[in-house]
N, C-alpha and C positions, 0 to 999 in steps of 0.2 A: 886283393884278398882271396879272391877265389882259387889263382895259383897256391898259394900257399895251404889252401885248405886240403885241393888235392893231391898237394904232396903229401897232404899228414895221412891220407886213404891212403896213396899206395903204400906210404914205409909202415901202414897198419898190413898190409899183403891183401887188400881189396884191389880186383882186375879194374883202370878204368879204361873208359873210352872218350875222349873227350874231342868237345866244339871250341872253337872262339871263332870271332867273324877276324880275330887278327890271327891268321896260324904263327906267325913269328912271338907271340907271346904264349904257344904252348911249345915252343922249343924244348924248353929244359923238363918239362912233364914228359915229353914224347923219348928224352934220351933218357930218363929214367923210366922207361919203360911202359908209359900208356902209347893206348894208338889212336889213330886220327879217325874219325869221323866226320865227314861233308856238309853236315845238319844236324840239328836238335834231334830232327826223326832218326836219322841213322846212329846219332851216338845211343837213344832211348830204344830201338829197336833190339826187342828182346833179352832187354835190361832187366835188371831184380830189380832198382831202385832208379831214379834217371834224378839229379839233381841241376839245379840251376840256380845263377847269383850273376845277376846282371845291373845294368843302370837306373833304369825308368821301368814305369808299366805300361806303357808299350812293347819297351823289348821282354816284357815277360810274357805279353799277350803274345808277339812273336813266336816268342820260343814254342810256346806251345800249344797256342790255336791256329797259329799260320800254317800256309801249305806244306813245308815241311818242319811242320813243329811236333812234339812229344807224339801229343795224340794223333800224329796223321800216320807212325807209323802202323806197319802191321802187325805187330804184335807190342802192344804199348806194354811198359813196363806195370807190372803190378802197384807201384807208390811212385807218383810224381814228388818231388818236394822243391818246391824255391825258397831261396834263402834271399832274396833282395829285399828290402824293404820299399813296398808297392802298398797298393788300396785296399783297405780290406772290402768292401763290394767286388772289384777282381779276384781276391781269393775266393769268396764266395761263390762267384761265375765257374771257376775255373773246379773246383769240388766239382758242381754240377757236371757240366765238361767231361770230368774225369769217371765219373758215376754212370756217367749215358753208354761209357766206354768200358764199364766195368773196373775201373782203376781208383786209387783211394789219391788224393790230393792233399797237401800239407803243406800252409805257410809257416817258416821257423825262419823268418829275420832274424839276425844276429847285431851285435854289441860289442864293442871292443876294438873295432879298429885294426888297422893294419899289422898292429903290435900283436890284439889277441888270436889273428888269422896265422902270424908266425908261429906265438906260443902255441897253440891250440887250446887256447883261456877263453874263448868267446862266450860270450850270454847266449844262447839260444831260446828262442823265444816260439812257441810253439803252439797252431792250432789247424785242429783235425781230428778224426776220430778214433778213440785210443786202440783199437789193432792195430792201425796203423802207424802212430807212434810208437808203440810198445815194438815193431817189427824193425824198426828205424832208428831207435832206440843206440843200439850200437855203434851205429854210424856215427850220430849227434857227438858220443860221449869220446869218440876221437879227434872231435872239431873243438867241443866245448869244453869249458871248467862247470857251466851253469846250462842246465837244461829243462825248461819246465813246461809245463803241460799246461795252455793258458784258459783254452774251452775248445769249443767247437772251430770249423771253419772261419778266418777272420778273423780268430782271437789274438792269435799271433800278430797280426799286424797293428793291431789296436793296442797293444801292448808295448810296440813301438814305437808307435804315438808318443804314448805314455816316457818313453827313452828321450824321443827326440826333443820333448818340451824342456824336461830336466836341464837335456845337453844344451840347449839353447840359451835357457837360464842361465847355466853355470859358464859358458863362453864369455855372453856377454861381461858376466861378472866378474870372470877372469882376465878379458882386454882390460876394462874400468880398474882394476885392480894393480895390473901395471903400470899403466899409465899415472895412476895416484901415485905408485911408489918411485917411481923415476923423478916426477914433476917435484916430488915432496925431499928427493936427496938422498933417499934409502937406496941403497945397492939391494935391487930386486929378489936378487939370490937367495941373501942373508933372508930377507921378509920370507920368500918362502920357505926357506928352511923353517922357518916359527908359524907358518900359518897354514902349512899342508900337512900337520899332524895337528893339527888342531879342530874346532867344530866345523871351519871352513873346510877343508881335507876334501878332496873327490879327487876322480879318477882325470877328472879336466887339470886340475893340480900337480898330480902325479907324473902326467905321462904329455900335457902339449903346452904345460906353462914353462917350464927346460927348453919344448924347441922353440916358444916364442923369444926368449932369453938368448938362445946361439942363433938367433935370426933365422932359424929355417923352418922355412914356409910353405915344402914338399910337402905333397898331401898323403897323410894317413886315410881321412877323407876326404873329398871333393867338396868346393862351395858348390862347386854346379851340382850336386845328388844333395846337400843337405839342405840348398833351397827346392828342390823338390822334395824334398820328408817334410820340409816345414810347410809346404804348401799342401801336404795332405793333409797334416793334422792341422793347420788353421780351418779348412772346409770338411773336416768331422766334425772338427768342434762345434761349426755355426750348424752341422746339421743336429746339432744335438741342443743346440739352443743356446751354449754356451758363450759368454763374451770374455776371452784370453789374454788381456794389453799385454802382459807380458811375450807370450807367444807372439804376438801381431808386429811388434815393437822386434822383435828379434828376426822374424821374416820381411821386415823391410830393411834392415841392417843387412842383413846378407843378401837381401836386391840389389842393395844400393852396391854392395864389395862385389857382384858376380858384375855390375854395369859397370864398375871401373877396372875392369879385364881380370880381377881375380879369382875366376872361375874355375881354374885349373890347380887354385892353390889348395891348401890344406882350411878347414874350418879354423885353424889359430892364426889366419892370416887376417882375419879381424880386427888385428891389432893395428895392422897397416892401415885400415881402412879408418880407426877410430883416430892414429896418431895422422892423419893426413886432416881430420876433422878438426884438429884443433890449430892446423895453420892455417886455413882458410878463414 
């Protein structure tokens, strides 16, 4: 995803500089004309804006409290922003961090998948303090279709929560739903064709019940990241007092699919993991 984002920067004529800890997957960035930086610190070093979209929150702690992360350079960029979807108490940390350093901080997780990182359709999910969206602002609306302003520090991320539970729901729903329509005789296609324009209809419909139908199982997103989203929003949720089955029920299905080596696949690989459930 994040390749594709910084292409949409540069063919916007935004200068980048960009990190990966794989240089060989900023190959085709660097021949269309960004350059290389060594670290977090030196791609952020005397940046206007320093962005990041990595796996975990760790690698976001990484990126930019570690020794050579955002803030260790010399001249930190005026607006930090990460776009992964991490902890909101990490966002919160990381504001701070950023404030100590005179720099403004911004969690804007995104939505949409592989497909909306290509288009430049993503949900953008947005919290921080509004100069600093409002200065950012630009940026967003060459990544996003959808860009909102969710509250303060952490709001963004909570509001991702809020995404991933959805997405969870409607997964599960949509393995279940195959599966019925197979066992039951129906050529799956056709059922979709009648039931993705209907009240069922979503975005899990649209765009990853097609690839579970041509069997591909390449990830738009990772099972390995979206059991970590679901294990953040299951331990918001208890800190909020809240009891989820739903939620709970759908992060132990995707334990169960990353423990039978489907880690690497796509979240509609699900289905593999439910159609193996019923030969057992």
């Amino acid at each position: 995803m994040g390749a594709s984002m910084a292409g949409h920067l540069l063919e916007a004529g935004h200068v980048l500089r960009i990190h990966t800890r794989t240089r060989a997957k900023a190959t085709d960035l660097l021949e269309r004309g960004a350059t290389w930086a060594d670290s977090p610190r030196d791609a952020a070093d005397s940046a206007d804006v320093a962005i990041s979209i990595v796996g975990f929150p760790d690698d976001v702690e990484a990126v930019h409290l570690g020794d050579t992360g955002t803030l260790a350079a010399d001249r930190p960029p005026p607006i930090l922003v990460d776009m992964t979807t991490s902890e909101p108490d990490l966002a919160v940390r990381l504001h701070e961090a950023a404030a100590a350093r005179g720099t403004s901080f911004l969690d804007a997780p995104v939505s949409g998948g592989d497909i909306g990182a290509r288009r430049g359709t993503l949900s953008i999910m947005v919290g921080g303090d509004d100069p600093a969206v409002a200065a950012v602002q630009p940026i967003f609306d060459v990544l996003g279709g959808t860009v909102v302003h969710q509250g303060g520090p952490g709001a963004g991320q909570r509001t991702k929560i809020v995404n991933q539970i959805l997405v969870a729901a409607s997964m599960m729903g949509a393995a279940e739903a195959v599966l019925f329509a197979t066992r039951a005789g129906l050529d799956p296609r056709r059922v979709l064709d009648s039931v993705a324009s209907g009240a069922a209809g979503s975005w899990t419909l649209s765009n990853l019940v097609p690839r579970m139908l041509e069997g591909d199982f390449e990830p738009g997103f990772f099972i390995d990241h979206f059991v970590k989203d679901l294990g953040i929003a299951v331990r918001e949720a208890r800190g909020l007092g809240l009891d989820l089955p739903g939620l709970a029920l759908a992060e132990r299905f995707y334990q169960e699919a990353r423990r039978e080596g489907l880690g690497a696949k796509g979240t509609q690989a699900l289905l593999l993991l439910m159609e193996a459930r019923q030969q057992s």
